[in-house]
KEKE-3310 file (N, C-alpha, C; in steps of 0.2 Angstrom, whole numbers, plus 5000, padded with zeros to 4 digits):
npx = (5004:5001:5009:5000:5000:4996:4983:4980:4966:4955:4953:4955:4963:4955:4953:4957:4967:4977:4997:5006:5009:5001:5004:4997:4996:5004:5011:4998:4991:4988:4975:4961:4948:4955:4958:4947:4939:4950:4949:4936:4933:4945:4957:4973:4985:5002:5018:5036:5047:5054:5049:5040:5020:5013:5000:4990:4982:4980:4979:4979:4968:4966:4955:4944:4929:4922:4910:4920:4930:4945:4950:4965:4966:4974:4975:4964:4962:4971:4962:4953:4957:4959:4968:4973:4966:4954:4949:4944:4947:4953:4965:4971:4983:4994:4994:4997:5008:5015:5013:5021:5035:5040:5048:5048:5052:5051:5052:5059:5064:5049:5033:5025:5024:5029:5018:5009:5004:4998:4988:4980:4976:4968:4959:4954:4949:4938:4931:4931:4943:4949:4955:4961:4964:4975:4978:4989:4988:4988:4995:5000:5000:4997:4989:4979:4974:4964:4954:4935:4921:4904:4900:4910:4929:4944:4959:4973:4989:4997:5003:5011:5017:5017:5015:5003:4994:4991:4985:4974:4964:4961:4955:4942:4942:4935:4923:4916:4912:4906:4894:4890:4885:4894:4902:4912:4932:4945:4959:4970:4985:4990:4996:5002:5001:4986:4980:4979:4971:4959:4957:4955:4961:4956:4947:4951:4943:4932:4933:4930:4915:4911:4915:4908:4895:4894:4898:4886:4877:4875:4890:4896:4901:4908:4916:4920:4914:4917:4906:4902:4893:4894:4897:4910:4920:4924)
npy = (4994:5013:5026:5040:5057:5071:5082:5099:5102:5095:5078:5062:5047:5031:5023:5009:5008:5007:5006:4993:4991:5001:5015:5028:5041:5057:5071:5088:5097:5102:5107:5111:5107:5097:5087:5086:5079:5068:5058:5056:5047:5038:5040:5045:5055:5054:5056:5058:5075:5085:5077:5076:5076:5064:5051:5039:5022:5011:4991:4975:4983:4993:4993:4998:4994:5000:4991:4981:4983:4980:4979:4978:4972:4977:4991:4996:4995:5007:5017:5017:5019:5033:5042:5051:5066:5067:5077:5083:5091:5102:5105:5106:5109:5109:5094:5087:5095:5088:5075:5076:5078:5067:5058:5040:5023:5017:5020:5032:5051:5060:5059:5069:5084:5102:5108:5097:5100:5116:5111:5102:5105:5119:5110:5106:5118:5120:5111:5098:5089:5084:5081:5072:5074:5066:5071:5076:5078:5093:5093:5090:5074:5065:5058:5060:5062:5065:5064:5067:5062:5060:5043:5039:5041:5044:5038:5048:5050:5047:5052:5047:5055:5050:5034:5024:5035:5039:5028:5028:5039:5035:5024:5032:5040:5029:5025:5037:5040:5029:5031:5041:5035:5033:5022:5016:5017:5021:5013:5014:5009:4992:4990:4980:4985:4992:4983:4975:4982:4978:4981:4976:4967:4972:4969:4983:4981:4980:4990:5001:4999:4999:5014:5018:5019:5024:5038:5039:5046:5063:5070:5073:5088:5101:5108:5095:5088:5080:5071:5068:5058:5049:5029:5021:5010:4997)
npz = (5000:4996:5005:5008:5002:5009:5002:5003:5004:5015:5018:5019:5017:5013:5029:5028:5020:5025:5028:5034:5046:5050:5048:5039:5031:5025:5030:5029:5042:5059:5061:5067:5061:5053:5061:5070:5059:5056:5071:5069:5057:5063:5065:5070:5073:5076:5079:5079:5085:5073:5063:5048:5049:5054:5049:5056:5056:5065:5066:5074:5083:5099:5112:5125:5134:5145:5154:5155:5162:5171:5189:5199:5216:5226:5218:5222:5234:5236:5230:5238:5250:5247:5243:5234:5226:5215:5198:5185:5168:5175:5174:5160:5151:5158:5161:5149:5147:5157:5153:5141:5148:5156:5161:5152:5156:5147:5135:5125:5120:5114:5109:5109:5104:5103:5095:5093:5108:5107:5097:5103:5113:5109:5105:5115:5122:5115:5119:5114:5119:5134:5152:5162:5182:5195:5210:5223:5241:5237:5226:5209:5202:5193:5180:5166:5147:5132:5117:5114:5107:5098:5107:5110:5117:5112:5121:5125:5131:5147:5163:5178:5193:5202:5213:5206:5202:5190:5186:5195:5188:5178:5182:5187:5175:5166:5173:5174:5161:5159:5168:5159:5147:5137:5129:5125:5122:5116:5114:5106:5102:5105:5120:5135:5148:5147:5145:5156:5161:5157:5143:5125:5110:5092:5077:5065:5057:5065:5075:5069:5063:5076:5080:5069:5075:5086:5085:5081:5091:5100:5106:5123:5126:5131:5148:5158:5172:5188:5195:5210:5213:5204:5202:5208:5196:5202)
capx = (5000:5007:5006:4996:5002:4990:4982:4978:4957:4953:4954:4961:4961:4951:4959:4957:4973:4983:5002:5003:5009:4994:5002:4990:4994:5009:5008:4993:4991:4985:4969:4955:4942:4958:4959:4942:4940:4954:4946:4929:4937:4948:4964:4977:4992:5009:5027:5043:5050:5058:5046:5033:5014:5011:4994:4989:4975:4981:4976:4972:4966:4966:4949:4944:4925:4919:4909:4925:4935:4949:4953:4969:4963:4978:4972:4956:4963:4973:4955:4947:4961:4956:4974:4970:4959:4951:4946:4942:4946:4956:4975:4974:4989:4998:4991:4999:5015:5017:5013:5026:5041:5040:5053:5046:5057:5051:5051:5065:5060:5042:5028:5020:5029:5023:5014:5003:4999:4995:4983:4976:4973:4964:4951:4949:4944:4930:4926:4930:4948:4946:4961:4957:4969:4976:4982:4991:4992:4985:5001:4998:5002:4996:4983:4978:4969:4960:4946:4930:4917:4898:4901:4917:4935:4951:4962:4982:4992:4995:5008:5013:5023:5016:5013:4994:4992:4987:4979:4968:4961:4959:4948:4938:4937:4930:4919:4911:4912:4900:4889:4887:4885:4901:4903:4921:4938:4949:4968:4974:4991:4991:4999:5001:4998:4982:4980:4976:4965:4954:4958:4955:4961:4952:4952:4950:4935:4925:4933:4927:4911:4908:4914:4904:4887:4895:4897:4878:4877:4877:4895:4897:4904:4913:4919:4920:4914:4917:4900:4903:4888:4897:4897:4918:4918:4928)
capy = (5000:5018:5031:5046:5063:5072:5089:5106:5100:5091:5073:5058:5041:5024:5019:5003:5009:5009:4999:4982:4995:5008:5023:5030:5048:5061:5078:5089:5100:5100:5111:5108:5102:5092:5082:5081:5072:5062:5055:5054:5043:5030:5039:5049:5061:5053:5059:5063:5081:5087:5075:5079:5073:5056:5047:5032:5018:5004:4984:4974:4990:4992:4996:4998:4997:5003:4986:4976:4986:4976:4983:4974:4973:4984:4996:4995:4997:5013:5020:5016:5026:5039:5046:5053:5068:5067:5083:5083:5098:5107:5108:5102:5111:5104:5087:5086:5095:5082:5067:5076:5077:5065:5051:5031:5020:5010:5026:5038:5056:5061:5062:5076:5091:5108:5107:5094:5105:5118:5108:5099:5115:5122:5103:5107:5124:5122:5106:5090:5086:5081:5077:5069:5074:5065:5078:5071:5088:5097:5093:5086:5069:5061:5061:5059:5065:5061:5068:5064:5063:5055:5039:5037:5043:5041:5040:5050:5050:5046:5051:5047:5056:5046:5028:5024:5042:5039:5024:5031:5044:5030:5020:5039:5041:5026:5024:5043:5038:5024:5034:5044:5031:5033:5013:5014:5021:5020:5014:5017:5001:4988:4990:4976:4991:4992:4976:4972:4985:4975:4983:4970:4970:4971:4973:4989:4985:4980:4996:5006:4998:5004:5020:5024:5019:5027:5042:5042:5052:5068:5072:5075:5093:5106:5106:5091:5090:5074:5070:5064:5052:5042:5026:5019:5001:4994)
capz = (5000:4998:5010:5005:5005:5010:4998:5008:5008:5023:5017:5022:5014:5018:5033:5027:5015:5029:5028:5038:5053:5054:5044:5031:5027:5028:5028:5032:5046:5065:5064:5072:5056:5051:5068:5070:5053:5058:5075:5065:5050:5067:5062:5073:5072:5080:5076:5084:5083:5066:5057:5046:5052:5053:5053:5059:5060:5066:5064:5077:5087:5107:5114:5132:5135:5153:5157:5157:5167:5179:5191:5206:5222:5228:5217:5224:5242:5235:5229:5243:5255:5246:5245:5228:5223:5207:5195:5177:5166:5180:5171:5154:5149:5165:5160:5140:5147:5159:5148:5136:5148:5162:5157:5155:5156:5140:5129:5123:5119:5116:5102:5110:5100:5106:5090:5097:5113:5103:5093:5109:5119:5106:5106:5124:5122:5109:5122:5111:5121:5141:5155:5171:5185:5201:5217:5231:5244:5231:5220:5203:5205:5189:5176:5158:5143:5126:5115:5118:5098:5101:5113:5111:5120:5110:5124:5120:5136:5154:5167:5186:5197:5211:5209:5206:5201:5183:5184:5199:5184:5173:5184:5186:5169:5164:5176:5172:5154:5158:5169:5153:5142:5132:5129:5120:5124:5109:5115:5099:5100:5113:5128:5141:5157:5148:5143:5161:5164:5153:5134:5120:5104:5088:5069:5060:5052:5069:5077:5060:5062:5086:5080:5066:5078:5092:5084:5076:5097:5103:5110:5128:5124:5138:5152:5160:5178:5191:5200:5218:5214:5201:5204:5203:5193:5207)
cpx = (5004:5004:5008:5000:4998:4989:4980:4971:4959:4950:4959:4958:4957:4955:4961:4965:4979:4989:5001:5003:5006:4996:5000:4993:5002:5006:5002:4996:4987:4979:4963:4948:4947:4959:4952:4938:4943:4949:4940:4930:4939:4956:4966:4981:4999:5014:5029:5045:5054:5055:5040:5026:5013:5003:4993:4983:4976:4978:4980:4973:4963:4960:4945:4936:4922:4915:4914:4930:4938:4952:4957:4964:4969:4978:4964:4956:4966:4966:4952:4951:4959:4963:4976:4965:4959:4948:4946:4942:4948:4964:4976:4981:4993:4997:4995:5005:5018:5019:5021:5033:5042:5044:5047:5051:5056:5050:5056:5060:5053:5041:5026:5024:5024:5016:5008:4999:4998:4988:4979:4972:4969:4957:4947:4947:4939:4928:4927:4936:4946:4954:4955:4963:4968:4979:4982:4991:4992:4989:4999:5002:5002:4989:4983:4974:4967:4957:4941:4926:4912:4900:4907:4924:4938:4956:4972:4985:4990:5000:5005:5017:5025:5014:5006:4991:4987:4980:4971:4963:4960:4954:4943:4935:4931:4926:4912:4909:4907:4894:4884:4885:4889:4903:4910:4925:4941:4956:4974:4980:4989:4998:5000:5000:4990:4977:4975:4973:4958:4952:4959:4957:4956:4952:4951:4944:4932:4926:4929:4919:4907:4910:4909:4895:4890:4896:4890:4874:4880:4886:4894:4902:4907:4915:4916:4917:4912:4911:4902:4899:4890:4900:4904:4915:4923:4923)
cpy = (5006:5021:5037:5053:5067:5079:5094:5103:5096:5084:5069:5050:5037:5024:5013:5003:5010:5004:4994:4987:5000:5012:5023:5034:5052:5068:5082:5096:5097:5107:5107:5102:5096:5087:5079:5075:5068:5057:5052:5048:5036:5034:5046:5051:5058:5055:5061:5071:5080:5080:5076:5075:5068:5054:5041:5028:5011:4999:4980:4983:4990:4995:4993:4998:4996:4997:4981:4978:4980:4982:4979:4975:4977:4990:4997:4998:5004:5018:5021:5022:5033:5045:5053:5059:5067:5073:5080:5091:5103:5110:5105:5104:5108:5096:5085:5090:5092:5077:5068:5076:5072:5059:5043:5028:5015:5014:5033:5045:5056:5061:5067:5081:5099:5109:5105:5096:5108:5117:5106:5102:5118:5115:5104:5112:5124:5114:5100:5085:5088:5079:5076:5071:5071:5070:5074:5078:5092:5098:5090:5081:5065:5063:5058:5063:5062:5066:5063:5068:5057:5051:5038:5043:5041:5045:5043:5046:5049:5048:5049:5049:5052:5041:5028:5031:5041:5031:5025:5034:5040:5027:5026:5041:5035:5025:5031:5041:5035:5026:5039:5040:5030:5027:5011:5019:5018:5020:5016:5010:5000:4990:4985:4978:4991:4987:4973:4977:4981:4976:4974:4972:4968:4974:4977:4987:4983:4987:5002:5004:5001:5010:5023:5023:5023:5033:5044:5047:5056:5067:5076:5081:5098:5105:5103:5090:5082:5074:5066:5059:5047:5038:5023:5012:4999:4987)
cpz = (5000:5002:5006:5007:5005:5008:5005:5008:5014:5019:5019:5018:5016:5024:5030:5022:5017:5027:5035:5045:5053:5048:5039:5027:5031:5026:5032:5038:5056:5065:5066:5065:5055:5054:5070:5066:5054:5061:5073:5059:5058:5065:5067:5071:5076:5075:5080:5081:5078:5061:5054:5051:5047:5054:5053:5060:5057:5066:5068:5079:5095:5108:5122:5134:5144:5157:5157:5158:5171:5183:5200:5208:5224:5224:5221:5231:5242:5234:5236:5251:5253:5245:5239:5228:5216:5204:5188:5173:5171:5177:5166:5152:5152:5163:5154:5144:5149:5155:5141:5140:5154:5157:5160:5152:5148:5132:5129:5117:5119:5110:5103:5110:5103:5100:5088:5103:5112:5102:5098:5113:5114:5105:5112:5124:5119:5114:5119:5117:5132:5146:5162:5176:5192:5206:5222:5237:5240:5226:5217:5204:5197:5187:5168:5152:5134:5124:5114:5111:5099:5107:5111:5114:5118:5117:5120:5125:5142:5155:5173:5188:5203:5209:5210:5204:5195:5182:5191:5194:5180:5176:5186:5182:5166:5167:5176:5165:5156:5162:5164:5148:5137:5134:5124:5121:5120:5112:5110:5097:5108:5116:5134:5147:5154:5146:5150:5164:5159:5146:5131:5113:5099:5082:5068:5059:5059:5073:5074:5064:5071:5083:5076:5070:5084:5090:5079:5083:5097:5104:5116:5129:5131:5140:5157:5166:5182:5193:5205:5218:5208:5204:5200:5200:5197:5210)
residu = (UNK:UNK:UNK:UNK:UNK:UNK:UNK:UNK:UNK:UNK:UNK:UNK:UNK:UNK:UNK:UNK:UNK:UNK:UNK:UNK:UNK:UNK:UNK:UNK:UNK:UNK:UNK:UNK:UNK:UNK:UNK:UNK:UNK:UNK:UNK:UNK:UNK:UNK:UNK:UNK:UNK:UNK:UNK:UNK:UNK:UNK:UNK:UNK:UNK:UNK:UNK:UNK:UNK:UNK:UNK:UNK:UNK:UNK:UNK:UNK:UNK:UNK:UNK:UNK:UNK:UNK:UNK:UNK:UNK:UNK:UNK:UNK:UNK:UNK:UNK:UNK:UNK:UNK:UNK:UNK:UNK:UNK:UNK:UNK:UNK:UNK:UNK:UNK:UNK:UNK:UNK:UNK:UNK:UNK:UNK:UNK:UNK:UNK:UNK:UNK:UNK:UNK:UNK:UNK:UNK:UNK:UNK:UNK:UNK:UNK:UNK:UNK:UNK:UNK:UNK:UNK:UNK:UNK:UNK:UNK:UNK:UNK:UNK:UNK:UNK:UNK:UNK:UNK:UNK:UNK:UNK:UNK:UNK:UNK:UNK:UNK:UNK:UNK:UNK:UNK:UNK:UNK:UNK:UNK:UNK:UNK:UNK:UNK:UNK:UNK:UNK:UNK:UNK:UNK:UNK:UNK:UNK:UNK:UNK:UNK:UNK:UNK:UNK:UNK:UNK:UNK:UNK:UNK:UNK:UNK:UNK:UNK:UNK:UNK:UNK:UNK:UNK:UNK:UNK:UNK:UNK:UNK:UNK:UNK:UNK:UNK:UNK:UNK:UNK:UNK:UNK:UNK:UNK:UNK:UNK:UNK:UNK:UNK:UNK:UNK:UNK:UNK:UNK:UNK:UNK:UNK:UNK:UNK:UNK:UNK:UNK:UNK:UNK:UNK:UNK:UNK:UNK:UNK:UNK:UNK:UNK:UNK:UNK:UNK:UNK:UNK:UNK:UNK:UNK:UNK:UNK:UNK:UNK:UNK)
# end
């Protein structure tokens, strides 16, 4: 298959045109119509610094939905201490500049180019992009964020300063996700951390086929806000 370089219109290939590893398309820009088409279409933006824009839509495909949550039991005792506050939509910036410089041990340099925060911070202002954050002592502690198109959340990133930080905000977001009905969380590639939070994989075309009915909804559009009466999926 070749990969597309993509015209100034706001087009994007089939996904299904993707190579054996995801990428589709080069080129292009990070506006807003063009990202939302992306994520509308099943296809994402990755690249390292000083390379042009990558897009992606991968096969199998990581997907997380809210009733098949796991979640340890020493997670479960960490939630329960309560050691954690949880907010929503309180530090996206804070939240994408984390996830861009906090070192992981399984990953050298960063995708997330200021180019992407940018572009992200501008999803969250019109209401489509979302962070969750953890505070231990009212320090940021950990967190994550995504955008959020009908029922679904393509999740981006996570970090931890503290351990259990992100994945506290993970088992917060899902479980508000599912309070609203938002029945898919898009992990974009497997991952074994969130493999055993209960993500499954699955092919392109039946991912293709949950998003385009899950975006036949409304979007859960502004800002975010926790309710104390959500029930966690613990």
């Amino acid at each position: 298959m070749p990969v597309y370089q993509l015209p100034d219109d706001f087009v994007f290939p089939p996904p299904e045109e993707a190579e054996p590893n995801g990428l589709l398309a080069i080129g292009g820009d990070l506006s807003l119509k063009r990202l939302l088409l992306a994520y509308s279409m099943g296809i994402f933006p990755w690249y390292a610094a000083g390379d042009p824009i990558l897009w992606w839509s991968p096969s199998p495909r990581l997907v997380l939905q809210p009733s098949q949550l796991k979640v340890t039991k020493s997670l479960k005792r960490v939630i329960n201490k309560k050691i954690f506050t949880v907010t929503m939509d309180q530090a996206f910036d804070r939240i994408m500049q984390k996830c861009a410089t906090v070192k992981r041990r399984t990953e050298k340099g960063t995708w997330i180019v200021e180019d992407m925060i940018k572009a992200y911070t501008r999803l969250h202002r019109t209401g489509f992009a979302h962070s969750v954050e953890t505070w231990e002592n009212e320090k940021l502690a950990g967190g994550l964020y995504g955008v959020s198109l009908g029922k679904v959340f393509f999740g981006e990133s996570m970090f931890a300063e503290k351990r259990d930080a992100s994945k506290v905000a993970l088992v917060y977001l899902v479980s508000a996700l599912h309070s609203w009905g938002i029945d898919l969380i898009d992990c974009q590639v497997t991952t074994p951390h969130l493999m055993r939070f209960g993500a499954r994989e699955i092919p392109r075309s039946e991912f293709l086929l949950l998003l385009d009915e899950a975006l036949k909804h409304a979007t859960h559009r502004g800002s975010w806000i926790l309710s104390e009466n959500v029930k966690l999926l613990i």
